[in-house]
C-alpha positions as CSV (number, residue, x, y, z in Angstrom):
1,X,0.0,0.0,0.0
2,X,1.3,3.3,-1.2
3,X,0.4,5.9,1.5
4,X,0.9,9.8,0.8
5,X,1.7,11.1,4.1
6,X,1.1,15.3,4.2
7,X,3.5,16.3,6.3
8,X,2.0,19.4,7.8
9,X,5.1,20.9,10.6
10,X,8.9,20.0,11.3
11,X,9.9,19.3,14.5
12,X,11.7,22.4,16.4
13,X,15.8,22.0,15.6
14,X,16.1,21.5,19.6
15,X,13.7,18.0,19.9
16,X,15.2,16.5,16.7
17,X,17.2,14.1,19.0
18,X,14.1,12.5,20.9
19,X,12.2,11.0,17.4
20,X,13.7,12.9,14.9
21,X,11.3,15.0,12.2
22,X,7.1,13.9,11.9
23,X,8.3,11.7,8.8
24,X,10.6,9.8,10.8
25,X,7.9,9.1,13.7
26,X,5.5,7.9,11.4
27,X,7.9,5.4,9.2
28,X,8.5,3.8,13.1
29,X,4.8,3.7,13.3
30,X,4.9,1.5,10.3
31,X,8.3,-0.5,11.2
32,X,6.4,-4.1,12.0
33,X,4.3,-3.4,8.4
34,X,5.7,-4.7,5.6
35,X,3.0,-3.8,3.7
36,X,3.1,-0.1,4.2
37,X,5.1,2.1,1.8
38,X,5.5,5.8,2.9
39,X,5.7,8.7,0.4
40,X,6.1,12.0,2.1
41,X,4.8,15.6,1.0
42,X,5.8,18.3,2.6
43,X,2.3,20.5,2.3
44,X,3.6,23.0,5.2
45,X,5.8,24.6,2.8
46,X,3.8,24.2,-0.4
47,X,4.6,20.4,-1.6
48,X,1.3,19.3,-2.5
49,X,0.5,16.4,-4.4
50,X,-0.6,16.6,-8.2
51,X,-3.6,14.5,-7.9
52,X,-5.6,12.7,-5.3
53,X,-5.0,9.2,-6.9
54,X,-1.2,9.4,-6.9
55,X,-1.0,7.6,-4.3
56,X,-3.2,4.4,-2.8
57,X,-3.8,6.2,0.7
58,X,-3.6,9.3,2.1
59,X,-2.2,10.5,6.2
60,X,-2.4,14.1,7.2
61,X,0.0,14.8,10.1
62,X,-0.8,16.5,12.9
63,X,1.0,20.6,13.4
64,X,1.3,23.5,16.0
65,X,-0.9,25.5,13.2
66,X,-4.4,26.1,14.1
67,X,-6.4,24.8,11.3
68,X,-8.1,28.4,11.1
69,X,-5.3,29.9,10.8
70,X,-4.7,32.5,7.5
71,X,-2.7,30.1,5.5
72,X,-2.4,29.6,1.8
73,X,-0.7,26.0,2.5
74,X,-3.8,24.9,4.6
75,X,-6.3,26.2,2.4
76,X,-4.7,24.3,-0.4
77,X,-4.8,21.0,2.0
78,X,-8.3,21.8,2.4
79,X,-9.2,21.7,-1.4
80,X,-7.2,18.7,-1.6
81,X,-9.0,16.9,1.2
82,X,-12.3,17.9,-0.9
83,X,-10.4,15.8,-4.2
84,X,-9.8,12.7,-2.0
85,X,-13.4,12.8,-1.0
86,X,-14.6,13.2,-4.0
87,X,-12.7,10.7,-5.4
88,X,-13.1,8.6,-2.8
89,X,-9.4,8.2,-1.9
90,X,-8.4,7.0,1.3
91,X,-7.8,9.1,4.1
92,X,-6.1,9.4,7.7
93,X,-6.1,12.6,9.7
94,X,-4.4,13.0,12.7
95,X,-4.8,15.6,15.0
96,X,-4.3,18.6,12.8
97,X,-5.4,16.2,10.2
98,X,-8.6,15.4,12.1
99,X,-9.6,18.7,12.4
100,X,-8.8,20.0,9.1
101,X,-11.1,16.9,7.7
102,X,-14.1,18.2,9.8
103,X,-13.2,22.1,8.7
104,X,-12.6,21.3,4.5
105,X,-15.8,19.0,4.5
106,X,-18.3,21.3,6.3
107,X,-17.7,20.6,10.1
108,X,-16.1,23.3,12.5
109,X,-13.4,23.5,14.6
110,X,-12.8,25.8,18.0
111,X,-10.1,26.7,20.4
112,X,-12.4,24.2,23.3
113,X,-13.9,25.5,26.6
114,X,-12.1,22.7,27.8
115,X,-8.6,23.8,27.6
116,X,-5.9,22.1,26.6
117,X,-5.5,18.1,26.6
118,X,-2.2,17.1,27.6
119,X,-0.5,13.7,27.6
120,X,-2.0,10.4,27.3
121,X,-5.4,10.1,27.1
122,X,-8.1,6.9,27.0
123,X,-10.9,7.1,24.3
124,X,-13.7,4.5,24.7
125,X,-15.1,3.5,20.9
126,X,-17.6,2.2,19.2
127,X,-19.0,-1.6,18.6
128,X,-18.7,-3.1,15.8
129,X,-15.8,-1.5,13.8
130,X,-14.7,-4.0,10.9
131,X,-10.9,-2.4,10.9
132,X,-10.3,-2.4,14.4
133,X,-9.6,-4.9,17.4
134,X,-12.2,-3.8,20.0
135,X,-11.1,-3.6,23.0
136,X,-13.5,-1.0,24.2
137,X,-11.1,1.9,24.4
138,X,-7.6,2.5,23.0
139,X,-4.5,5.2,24.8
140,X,-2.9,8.0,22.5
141,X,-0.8,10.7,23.5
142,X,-2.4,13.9,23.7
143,X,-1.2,17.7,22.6
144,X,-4.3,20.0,21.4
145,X,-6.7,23.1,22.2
146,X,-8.5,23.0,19.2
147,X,-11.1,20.6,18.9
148,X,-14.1,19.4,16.3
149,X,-16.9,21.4,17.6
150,X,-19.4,20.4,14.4
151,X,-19.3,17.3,12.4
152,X,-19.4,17.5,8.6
153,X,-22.6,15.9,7.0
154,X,-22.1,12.1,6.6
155,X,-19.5,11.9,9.4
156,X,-20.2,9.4,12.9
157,X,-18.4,9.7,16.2
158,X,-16.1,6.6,16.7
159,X,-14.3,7.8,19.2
160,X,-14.8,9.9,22.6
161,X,-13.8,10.7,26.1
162,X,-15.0,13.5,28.6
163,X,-12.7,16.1,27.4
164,X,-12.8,15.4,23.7
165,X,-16.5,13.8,22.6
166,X,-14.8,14.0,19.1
167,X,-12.0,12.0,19.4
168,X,-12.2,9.6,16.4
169,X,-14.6,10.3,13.5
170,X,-15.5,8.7,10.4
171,X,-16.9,10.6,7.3
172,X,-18.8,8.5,4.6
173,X,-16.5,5.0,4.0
174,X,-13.1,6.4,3.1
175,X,-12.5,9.0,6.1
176,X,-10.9,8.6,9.4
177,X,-10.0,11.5,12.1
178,X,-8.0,10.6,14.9
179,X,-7.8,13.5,17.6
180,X,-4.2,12.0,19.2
181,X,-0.9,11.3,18.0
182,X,-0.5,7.7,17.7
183,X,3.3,8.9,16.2
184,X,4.4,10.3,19.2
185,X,5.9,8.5,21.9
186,X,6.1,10.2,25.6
187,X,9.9,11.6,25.8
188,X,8.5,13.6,22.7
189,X,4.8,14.8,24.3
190,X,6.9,15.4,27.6
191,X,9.3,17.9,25.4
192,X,6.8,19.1,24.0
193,X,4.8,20.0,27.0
194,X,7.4,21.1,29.3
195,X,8.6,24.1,26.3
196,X,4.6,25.0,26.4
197,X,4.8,25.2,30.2
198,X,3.0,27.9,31.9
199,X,3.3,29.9,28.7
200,X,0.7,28.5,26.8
201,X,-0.5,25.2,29.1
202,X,-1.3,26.1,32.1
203,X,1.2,24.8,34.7
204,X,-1.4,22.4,36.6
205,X,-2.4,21.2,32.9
206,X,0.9,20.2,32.1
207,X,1.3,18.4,35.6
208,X,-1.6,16.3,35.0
209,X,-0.3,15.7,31.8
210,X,2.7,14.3,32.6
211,X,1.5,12.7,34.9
212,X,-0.4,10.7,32.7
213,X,2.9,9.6,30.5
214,X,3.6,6.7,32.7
215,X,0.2,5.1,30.8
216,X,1.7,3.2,27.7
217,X,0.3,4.2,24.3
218,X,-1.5,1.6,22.4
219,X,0.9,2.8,19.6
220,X,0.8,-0.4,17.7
221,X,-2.5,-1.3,17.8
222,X,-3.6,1.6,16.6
223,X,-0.8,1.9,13.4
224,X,-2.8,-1.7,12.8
225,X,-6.1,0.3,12.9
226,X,-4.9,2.7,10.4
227,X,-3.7,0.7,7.9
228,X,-6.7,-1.9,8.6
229,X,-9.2,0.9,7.9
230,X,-7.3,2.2,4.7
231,X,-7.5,-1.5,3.6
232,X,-11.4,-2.2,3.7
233,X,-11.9,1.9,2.2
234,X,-9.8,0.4,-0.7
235,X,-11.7,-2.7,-1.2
């Protein structure tokens, strides 16, 4: 399976020694697949694809950009995310992904009343999911203020907890948003938080969130998810 993976941020020059750059965490994502091939686009400085069929799959990655921000680059994802719907393409989004799904297809997006969620995070899901092992919830790690507020038309909850109620969604057959970073591991999320402390996460936010790192990711399950629901929207 050829999967097109946006790249939408870099890693800041001073965590490059944790995981290295987005690309990098998301080829280990795929390590134990040898059935995955990664092509990488980097979309956050204009390297957009030609065509939605170019490659088999799509994977949007997650970024510190607001998906309402003013950029040309996003609203240029967002048209593209419009093509692989339209031509029925499959599609990943994660985090920034996610969001930016619900925003280019109709839904809506918001800095959430809730604040920031931090760390990792357990998501209970739905019944019955083909693609998935169900095991009644899954753990990601967790960096994000914005959050789906509305769903596009044709889109289902999958996934939910008390501080995101959108934390996995599905649009039509071919669409999947994942709120969390399955990519990132928790020496990365820790980094990450502890740069963000008390400037833009509150400091009791980011205690609770690190806190929460000593939870272990369901990292490879949920790679298996990815590629198991990319599977059955191609067949």
């Amino acid at each position: 399976m050829k999967i097109g993976l946006l790249v939408c941020d870099h890693v800041r020059a001073a965590h490059l020694d944790i995981a290295g750059d987005y690309d990098e965490m998301f080829t280990r994502l795929f390590d134990h697949r040898d059935d995955v091939e990664l092509v990488t686009y980097d979309v956050v400085n204009g390297g957009m694809p030609g065509s939605a069929t170019e490659c088999d799959a799509w994977l949007t990655t997650g970024s510190r950009y607001s998906v309402n921000d003013d950029e040309q680059w996003i609203r240029d994802l967002e048209a593209f995310v419009r093509e692989v719907a339209e031509d029925r393409v499959p599609l990943v989004g994660v985090c920034f992904g996610h969001q930016l799904i619900a925003k280019a297809l109709g839904g809506s997006v918001v800095k959430s009343e809730r604040g920031w969620g931090v760390g990792i995070g357990e998501v209970e899901i739905a019944d019955g999911l083909d693609w998935a092992t169900n095991t009644g919830s899954y753990r990601v790690a967790n960096i994000h203020q914005d959050q789906v507020d509305q769903l596009p038309p044709d889109a289902e909850i999958l996934g939910w907890n008390d501080h995101c109620p959108v934390s996995m969604m599905s649009v039509g057959s071919t669409i999947l948003g994942i709120q969390g970073h399955p990519e990132m591991g928790p020496d990365y999320v820790e980094a990450v938080v502890q740069m963000r402390r008390g400037t833009l996460i509150p400091e009791d936010v980011v205690e609770e969130g690190l806190a929460s790192l000593v939870n272990e990711p369901d990292t490879t399950m949920l790679a298996d998810w990815i590629i198991g629901f990319l599977g059955t929207a191609m067949s």
